[in-house]
Phi, psi and omega in degrees: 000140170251162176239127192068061170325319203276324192056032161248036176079029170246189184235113172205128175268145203222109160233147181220135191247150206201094170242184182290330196258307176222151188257080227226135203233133179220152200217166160188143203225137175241133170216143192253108164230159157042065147073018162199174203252112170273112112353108130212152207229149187250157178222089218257115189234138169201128168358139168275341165282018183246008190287322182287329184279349177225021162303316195283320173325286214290337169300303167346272186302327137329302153320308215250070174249120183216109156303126148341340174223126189301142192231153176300160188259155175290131173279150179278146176307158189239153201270000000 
């Protein structure tokens, strides 16, 4: 899993599954509005022989997942 793929102080996770049959990209973000915390999520699925003609598309879209509203940055974890 990467976490902030975007490296932009949210908490938002990015995973990816890989099989023989299919290729999958989930992406999930807790975002915070009007004093509460949404779970959302993006879910990018394709033939795993069509992944190389449609990886760059589905990373594309994946980048450009932005909450609506300015969120506060996630603090780092302490080591």
């Amino acid at each position: 899993a990467l976490v902030d793929p975007a490296g932009s102080g949210l908490d938002i996770y990015q995973f990816e599954w890989i099989s023989d049959f299919i290729h999958e990209l989930k992406l999930y973000a807790l975002v915070k509005g009007e004093g509460k915390n949404y779970l959302c999520s993006v879910n990018l699925r394709t033939a795993a022989l069509l992944w190389e003609d449609r990886q760059e598309l589905f990373r594309s879209i994946m980048a450009s997942f932005a909450p609506l509203e300015t969120q506060p940055k996630r603090e780092a974890a302490a080591a």
